[in-house]
C-alpha positions as a printed Julia matrix, in Angstrom:
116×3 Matrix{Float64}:
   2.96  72.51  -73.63
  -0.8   71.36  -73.52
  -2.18  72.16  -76.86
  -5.85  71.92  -78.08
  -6.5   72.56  -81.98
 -10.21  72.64  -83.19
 -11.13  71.64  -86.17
 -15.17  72.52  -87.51
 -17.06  73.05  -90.19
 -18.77  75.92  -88.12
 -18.22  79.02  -89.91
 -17.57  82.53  -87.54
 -16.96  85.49  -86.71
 -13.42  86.44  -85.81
 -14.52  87.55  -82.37
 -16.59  84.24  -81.28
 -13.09  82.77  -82.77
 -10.84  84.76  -80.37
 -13.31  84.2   -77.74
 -13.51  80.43  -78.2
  -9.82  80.08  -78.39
 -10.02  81.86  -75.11
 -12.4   79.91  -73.06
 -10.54  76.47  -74.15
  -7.22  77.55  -72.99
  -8.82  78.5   -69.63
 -10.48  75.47  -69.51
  -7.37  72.94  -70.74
  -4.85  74.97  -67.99
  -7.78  74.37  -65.29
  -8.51  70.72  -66.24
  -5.38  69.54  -66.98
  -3.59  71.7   -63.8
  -0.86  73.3   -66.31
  -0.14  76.9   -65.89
  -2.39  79.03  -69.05
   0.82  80.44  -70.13
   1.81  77.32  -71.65
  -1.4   76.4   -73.72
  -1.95  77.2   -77.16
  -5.38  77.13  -78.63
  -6.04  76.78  -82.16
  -9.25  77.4   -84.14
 -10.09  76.3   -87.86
 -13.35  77.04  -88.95
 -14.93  76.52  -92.33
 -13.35  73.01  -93.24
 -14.95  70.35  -94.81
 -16.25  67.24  -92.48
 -17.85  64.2   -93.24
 -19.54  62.38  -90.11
 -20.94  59.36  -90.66
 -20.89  59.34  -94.16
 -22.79  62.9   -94.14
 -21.59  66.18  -94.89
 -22.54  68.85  -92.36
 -21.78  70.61  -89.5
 -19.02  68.92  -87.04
 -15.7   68.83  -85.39
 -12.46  67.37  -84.73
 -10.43  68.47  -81.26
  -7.24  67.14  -80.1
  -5.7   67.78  -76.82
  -2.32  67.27  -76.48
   0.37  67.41  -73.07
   2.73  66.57  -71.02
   1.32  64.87  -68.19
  -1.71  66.06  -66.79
  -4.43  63.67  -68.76
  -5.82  61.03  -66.86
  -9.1   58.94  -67.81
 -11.01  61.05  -65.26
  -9.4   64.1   -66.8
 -10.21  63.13  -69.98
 -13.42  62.25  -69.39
 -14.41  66.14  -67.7
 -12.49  68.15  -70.79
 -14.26  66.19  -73.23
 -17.85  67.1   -72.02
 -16.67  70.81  -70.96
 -14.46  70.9   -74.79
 -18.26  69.78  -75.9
 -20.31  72.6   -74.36
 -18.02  75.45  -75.18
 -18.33  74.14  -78.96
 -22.24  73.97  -78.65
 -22.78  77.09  -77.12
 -20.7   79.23  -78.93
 -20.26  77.59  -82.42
 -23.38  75.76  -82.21
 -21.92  72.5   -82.93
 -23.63  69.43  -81.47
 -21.71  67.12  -79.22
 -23.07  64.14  -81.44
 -20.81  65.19  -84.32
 -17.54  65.79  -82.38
 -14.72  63.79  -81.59
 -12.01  64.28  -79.36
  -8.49  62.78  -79.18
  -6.54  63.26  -76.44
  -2.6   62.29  -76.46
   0.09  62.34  -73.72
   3.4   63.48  -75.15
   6.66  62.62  -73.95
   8.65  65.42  -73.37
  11.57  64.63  -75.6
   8.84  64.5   -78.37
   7.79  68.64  -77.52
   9.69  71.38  -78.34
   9.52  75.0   -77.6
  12.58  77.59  -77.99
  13.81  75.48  -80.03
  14.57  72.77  -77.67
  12.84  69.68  -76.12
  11.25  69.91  -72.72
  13.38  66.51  -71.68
């Protein structure tokens, strides 16, 4: 049920991708105390992003669940979502936004049902 899709303008290799993807759903299960079998990760690279009027390197995250974000939760996967985008798609934390939401759980499906 957690879900975090990336969004960047940072161009790579299919291995950093599958690697990335990787490291956030470690990270989202550990931060947000949801077991990793029920995270999906998504990766986009190569799209076009405007940031502050200026075309160039960026991203967009958002970080989605069922329970489990919290202000102080937030506030750690933001700067650890951050990092793993700097260090492996060389993105700088300046030109990334996150957006986290907390879904109720007649709004998320999976099998083909709702989770309420």
């Amino acid at each position: 049920m957690p879900l975090i899709k990336v969004q960047t303008s940072a161009k790579r290799d299919r291995d950093v991708k599958e690697a990335t993807v990787k490291e956030l759903s470690a990270m989202v299960a550990a931060c947000i105390g949801k077991p990793e079998s029920y995270v999906e990760a998504v990766l986009e690279d190569d799209v076009v992003i405007a940031f502050g009027g200026e075309v160039g390197q960026g991203a967009f995250v958002e970080v989605r669940s069922i329970g489990g974000l919290s202000p102080s939760v937030n506030n750690a996967l933001a700067r650890e979502i951050c990092d793993c985008l700097e260090q492996r798609l060389g993105v700088d934390p300046a030109k990334v936004y996150v957006n986290f939401v907390d879904v109720s759980a007649g709004d998320w499906a999976w099998k083909g049902s709702t989770f309420a």
